[in-house]
Legacy VTK file of the C-alpha trace (Angstrom):
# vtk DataFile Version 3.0
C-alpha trace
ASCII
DATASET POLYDATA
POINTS 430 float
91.081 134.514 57.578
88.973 131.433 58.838
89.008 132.881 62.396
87.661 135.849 61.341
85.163 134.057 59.228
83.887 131.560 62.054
83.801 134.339 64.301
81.398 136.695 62.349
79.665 133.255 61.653
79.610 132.700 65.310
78.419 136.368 65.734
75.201 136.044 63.682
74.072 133.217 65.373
74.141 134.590 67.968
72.070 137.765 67.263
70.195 135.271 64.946
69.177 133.358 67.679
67.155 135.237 69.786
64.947 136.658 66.815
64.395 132.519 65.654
63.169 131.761 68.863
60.597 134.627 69.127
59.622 133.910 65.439
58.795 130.480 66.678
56.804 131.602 69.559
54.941 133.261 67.606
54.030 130.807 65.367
53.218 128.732 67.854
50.940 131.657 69.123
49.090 132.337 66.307
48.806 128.794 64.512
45.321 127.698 65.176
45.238 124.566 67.152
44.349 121.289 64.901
42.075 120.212 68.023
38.486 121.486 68.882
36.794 120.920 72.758
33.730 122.185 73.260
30.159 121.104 74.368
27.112 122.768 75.467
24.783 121.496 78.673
20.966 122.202 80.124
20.180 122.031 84.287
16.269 123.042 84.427
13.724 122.963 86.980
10.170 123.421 85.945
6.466 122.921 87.821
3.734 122.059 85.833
0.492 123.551 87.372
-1.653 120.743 85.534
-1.810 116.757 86.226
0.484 113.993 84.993
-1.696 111.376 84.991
-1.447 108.820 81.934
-5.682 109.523 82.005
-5.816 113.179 82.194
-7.306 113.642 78.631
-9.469 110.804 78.444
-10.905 111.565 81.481
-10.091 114.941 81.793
-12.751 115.761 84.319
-11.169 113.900 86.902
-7.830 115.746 86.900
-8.872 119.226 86.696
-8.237 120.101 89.877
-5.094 118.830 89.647
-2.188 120.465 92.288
0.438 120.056 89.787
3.869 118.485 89.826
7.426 119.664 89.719
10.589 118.260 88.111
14.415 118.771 87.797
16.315 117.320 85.216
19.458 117.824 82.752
18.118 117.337 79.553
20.993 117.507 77.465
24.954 117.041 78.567
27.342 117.503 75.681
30.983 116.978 74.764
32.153 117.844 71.195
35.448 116.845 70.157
37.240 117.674 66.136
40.664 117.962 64.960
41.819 118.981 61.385
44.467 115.781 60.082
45.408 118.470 57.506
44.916 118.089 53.736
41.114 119.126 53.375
40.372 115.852 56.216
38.925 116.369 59.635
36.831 114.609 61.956
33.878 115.900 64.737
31.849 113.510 67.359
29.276 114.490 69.963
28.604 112.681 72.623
25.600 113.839 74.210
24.745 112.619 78.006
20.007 112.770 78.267
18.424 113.526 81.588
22.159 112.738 83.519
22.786 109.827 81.615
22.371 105.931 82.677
23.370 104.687 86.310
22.866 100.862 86.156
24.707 98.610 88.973
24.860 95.245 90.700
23.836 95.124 94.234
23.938 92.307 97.524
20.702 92.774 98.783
21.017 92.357 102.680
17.113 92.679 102.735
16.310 89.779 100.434
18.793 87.205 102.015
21.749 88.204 100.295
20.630 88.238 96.664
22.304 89.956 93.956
20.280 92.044 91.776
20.949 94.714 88.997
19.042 97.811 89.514
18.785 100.904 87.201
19.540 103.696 89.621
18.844 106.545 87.478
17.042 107.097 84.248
18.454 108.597 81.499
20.554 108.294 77.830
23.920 108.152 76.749
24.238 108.800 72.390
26.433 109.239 70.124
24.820 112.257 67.905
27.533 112.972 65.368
30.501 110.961 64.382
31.982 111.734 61.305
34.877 112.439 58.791
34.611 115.085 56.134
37.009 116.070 52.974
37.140 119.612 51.916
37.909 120.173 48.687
36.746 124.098 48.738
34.429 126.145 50.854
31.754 125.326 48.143
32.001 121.848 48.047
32.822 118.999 50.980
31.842 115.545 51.964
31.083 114.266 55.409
30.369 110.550 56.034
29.626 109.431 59.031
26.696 109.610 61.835
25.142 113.513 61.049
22.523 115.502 62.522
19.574 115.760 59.707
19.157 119.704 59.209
15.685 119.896 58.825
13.625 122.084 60.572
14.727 125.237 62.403
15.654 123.447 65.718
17.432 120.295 64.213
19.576 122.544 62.755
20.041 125.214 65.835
19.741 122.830 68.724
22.432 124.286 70.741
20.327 126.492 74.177
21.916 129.490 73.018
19.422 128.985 69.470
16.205 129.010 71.565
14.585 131.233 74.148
12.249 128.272 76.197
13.786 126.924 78.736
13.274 123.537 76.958
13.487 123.223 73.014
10.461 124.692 71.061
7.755 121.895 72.020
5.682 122.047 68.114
9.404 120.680 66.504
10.466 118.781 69.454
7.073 116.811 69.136
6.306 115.622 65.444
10.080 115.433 63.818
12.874 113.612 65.656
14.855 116.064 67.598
18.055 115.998 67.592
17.824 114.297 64.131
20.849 111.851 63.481
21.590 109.299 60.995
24.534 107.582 59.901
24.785 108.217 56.002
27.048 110.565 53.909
26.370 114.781 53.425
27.529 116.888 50.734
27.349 120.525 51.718
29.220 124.115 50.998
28.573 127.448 50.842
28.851 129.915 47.446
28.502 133.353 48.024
25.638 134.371 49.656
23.886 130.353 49.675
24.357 128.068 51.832
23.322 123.957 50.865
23.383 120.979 52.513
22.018 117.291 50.746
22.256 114.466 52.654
21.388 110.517 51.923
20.351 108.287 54.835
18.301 105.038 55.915
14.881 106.181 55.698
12.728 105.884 59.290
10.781 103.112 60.893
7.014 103.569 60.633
6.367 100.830 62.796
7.650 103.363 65.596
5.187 106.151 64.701
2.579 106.898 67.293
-0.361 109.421 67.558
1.255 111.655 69.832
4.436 111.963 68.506
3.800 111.359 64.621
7.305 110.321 63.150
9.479 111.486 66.148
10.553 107.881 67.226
10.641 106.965 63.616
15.197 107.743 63.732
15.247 105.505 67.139
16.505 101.655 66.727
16.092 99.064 69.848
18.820 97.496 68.161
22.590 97.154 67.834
22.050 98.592 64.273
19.818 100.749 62.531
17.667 99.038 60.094
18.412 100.501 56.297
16.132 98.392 53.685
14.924 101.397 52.317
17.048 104.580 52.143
15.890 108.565 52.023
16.907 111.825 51.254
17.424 115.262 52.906
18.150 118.808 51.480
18.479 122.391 52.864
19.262 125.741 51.738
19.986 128.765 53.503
19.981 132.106 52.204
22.561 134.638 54.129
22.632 137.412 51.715
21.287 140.318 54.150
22.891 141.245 57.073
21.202 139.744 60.215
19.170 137.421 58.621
18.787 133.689 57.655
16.268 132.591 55.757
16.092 128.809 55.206
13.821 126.115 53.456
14.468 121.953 54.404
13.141 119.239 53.145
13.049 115.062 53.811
11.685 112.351 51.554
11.671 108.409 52.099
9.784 105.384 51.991
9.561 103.862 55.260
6.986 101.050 55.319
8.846 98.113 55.922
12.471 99.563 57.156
12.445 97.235 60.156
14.010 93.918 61.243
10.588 92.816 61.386
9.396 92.219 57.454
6.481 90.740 55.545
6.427 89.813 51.994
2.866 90.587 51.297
0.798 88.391 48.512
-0.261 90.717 44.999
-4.244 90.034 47.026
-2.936 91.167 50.309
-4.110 95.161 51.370
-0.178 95.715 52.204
1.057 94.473 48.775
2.241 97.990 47.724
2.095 99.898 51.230
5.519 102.408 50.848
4.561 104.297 53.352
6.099 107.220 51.500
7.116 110.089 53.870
7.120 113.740 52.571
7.861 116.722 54.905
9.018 120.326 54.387
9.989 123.281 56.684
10.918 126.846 56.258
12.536 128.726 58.812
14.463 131.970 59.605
15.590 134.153 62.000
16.559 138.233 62.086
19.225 139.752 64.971
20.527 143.004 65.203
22.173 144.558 68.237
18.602 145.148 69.985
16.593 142.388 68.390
15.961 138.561 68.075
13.468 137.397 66.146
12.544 133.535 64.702
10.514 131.556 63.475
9.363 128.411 61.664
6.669 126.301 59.345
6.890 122.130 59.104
4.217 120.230 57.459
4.297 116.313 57.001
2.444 113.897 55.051
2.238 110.136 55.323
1.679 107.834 52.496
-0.072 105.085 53.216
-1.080 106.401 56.620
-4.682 104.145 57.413
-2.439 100.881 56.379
-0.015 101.678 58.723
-2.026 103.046 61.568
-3.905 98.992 60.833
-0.362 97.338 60.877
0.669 99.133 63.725
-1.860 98.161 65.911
-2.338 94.419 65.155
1.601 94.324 65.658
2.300 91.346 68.054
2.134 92.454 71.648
5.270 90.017 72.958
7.460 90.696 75.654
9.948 93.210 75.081
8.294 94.127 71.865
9.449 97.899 70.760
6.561 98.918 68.864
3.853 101.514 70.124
0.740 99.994 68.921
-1.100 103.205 68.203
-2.212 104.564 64.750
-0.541 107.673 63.031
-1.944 110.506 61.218
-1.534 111.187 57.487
-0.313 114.444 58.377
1.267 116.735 60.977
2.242 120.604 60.837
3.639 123.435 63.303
4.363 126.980 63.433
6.259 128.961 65.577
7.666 132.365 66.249
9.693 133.853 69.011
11.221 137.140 69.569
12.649 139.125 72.207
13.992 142.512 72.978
17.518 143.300 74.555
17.270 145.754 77.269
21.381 146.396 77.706
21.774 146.959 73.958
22.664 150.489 75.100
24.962 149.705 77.664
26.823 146.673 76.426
28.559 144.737 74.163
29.193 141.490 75.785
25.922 141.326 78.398
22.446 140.533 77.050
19.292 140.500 79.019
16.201 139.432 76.461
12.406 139.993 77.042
10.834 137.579 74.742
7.228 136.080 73.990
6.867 132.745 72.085
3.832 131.055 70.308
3.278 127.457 69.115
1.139 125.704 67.492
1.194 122.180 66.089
-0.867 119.303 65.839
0.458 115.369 65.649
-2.651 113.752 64.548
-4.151 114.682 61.514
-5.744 111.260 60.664
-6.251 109.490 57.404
-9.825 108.646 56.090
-11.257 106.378 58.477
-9.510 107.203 61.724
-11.566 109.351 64.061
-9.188 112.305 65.011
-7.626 113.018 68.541
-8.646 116.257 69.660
-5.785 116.575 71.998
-3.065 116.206 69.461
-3.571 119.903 69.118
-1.929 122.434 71.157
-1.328 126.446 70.994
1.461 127.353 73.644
1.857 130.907 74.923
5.108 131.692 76.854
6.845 134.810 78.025
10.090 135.212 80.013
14.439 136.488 79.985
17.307 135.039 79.491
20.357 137.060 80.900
23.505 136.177 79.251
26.817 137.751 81.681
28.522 136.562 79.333
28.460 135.136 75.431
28.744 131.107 76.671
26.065 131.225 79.910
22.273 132.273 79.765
19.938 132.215 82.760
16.923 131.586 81.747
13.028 132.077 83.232
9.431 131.509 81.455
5.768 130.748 82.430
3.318 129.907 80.349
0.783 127.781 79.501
-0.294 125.201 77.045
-3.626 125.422 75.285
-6.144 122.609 74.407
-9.492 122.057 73.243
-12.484 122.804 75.424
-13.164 119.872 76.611
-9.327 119.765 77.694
-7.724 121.074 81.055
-4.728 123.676 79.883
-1.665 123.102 81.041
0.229 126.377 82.799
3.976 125.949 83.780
6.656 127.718 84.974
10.365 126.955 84.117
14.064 127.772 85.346
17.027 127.318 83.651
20.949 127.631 83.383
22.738 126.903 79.993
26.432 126.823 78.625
27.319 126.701 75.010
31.124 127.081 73.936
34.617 125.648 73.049
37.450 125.171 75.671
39.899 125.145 72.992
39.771 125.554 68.853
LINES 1 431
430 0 1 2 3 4 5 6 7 8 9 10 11 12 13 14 15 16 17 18 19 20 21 22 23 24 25 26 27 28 29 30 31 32 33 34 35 36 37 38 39 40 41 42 43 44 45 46 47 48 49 50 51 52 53 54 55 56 57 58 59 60 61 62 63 64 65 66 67 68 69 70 71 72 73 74 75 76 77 78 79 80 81 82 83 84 85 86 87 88 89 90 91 92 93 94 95 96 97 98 99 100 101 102 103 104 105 106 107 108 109 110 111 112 113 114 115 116 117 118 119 120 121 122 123 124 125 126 127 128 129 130 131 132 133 134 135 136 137 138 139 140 141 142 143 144 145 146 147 148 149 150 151 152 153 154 155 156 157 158 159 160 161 162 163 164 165 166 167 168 169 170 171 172 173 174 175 176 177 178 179 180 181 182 183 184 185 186 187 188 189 190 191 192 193 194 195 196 197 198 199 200 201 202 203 204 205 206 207 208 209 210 211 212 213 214 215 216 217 218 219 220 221 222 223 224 225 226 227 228 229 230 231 232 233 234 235 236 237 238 239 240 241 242 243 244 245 246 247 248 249 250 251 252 253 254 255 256 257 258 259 260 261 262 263 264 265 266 267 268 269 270 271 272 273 274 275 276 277 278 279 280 281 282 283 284 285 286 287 288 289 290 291 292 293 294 295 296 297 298 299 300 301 302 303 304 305 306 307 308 309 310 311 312 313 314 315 316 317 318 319 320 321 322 323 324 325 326 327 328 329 330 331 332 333 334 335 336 337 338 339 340 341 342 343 344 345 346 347 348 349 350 351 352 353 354 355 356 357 358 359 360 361 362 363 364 365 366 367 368 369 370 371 372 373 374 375 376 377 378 379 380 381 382 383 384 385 386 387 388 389 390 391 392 393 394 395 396 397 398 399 400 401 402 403 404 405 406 407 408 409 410 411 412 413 414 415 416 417 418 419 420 421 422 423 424 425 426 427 428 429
């Protein structure tokens, strides 16, 4: 009787076996991997039919005959990297390489009798734009901690090449908010039906690295080993993804930033700076529509400076040391741009996969709107008009192509271009 048993035993083991082993090879199949690879990258060539010159708008008659210039660059080289620990914890960084990245060395100079001398070899940045860990408690509700990308604005949010037509990132955004925005502070964000939200708290920015040109876009950099956090800010955005196609979105940032620097003054209760904040207000609405033969987007930041004449005065008297960080240029009170692109997919009827878009753009911003007392800077004002494709053979690559040109005031030269591009945006594994 126990042969027989161990024998039909032995039996369905055996039959057993085979249907174990392609159970688990399917599991292993279909179990989504705990790690995500991916990354995104930028190679452009452009030539600017207008002069570089440092003078070419305060002397602007001198350079209007200008032959132009042309450049080559990778402005943005990405790796992201994630994995899920399990139990509602994960983790995502992004390491993004700027214009190629930094190539610093050591050389024996045989020309200088055998010196050695470090030499930078290539220009560029290396940054860490997003290191974090998140719990997720429900889709509604999770908390990331960590260094985050501030999600205000259209492109801070969609900075990936596949969220933008140019060839480079929309120049109005790109110009007066920093761009791609990171901090290191803590997010809570989720999404409940049809709404999206995202709230953030973070160390508020620098104003002693505002400048007229750029308004608060240097204001998230730090020359040091640390980021400066005396005073600390807040960020919130809400998207709204109740119709199909479209995203309609409104962002926000507020936070005192007079003052947020290694560099300090306690100012006496007679002193003009006694109760500078330097309180900094901005708010954006964006959105964009897609459908299988359209893509359309567009956006609205405005900004406003508290304290923007003390500043502009503190900025400029700053000390003028070696190796100090500062600009030494005023900043307006306020700054503002509007955008809109759209484009048109001419293989909408005979694809699926390939997309070839015709699209116009138009920007307009302005980076110096100056507080009372500050004479204003014409050029800080600029329309851009561009037209071009991008071909994408498949969903990760685009090729893209544009030309246009960058509008000024009269007494301005424009500024025609034309630009080339090839993008990727995807994940090698997830």
């Amino acid at each position: 009787m126990q042969k027989e048993y161990f024998k039909l035993l032995t039996i369905s083991i055996l039959l057993c076996l085979p249907l174990a082993m392609l159970q688990a090879q399917t599991d292993t199949i279909e179990r989504p991997s705990r790690l995500t690879i991916g990354g995104y990258g930028e190679a452009v060539c452009n030539y600017n039919l207008y002069s570089d010159n440092v003078f070419r708008y305060t002397h602007a008659s001198r350079y209007a005959d200008s032959k132009g210039h042309g450049r080559v660059d990778i402005p943005h080289a990405v790796i992201m990297l994630g994995y899920d620990f399990g139990h509602g914890w994960s983790m995502g960084t992004e390491i993004e390489f700027e214009h190629g990245g930094i190539e610093a060395t050591v050389e024996k100079e045989t020309e200088e009798t055998g010196e050695f001398e470090q030499e930078i070899e290539r220009g560029g940045e290396v940054a860490l734009e997003q290191f974090w860990v998140q719990k997720s408690f429900s889709n509604a509700f999770n908390i990331r901690a960590g260094h985050i990308v501030v999600p205000v604005g259209m492109t801070n949010n969609n900075h990936t090449p596949d969220k933008f037509f140019g060839v480079y990132r929309p120049e109005g955004e790109n110009t007066i908010l920093p761009c791609t925005w990171h901090e290191t502070g803590i997010s809570l964000w989720g999404r409940a039906g049809n709404w999206r939200y995202e709230a953030q708290l973070l160390p508020a920015l620098n104003s002693n690295l505002y400048n007229e040109s750029g308004w608060v876009h240097n204001g998230s950099a730090s020359p040091y080993e640390f980021r400066p956090a005396n005073s600390l800010a807040g960020a919130l955005r809400i998207d709204y993804l109740g119709i199909p196609g479209l995203r309609l979105s409104l962002s926000g940032y507020l936070g005192n930033t007079f003052n947020n620097d290694i560099v300090t003054n306690t100012y006496s209760e007679t002193s003009q700076f006694h109760n500078a904040k330097g309180t900094l207000a901005i708010g954006a609405f964006d959105f964009d529509y897609h459908n299988r033969w359209f893509l359309i987007r567009g956006n609205f930041d405005y900004g406003w400076l508290g304290n923007a004449s003390l500043i502009s005065t503190r900025n400029k008297n700053q000390t003028t040391m070696t190796g100090n960080p500062y600009p030494h240029t005023a900043v307006g009170e306020r700054a503002w741009d509007a955008s809109v692109e759209a484009g048109i997919n001419l293989l909408a009827a005979r694809s699926t996969h390939k997309k070839l878009y015709l699209f116009g753009r138009y920007d307009h911003y302005d980076s110096f709107v100056p507080a009372n007392g500050w004479t204003d800077i014409p050029w800080a004002e600029k329309q851009i008009v561009s037209a071009g494709i991008n071909y994408y053979p498949l969903p990760q690559i685009a090729v893209k192509a544009e030309a246009g040109i960058r509008l000024l005031k009269q007494q301005y030269n424009n500024e025609p271009y034309v630009a080339v591009g090839i993008t990727w945006c995807g994940f090698f594994h997830r």
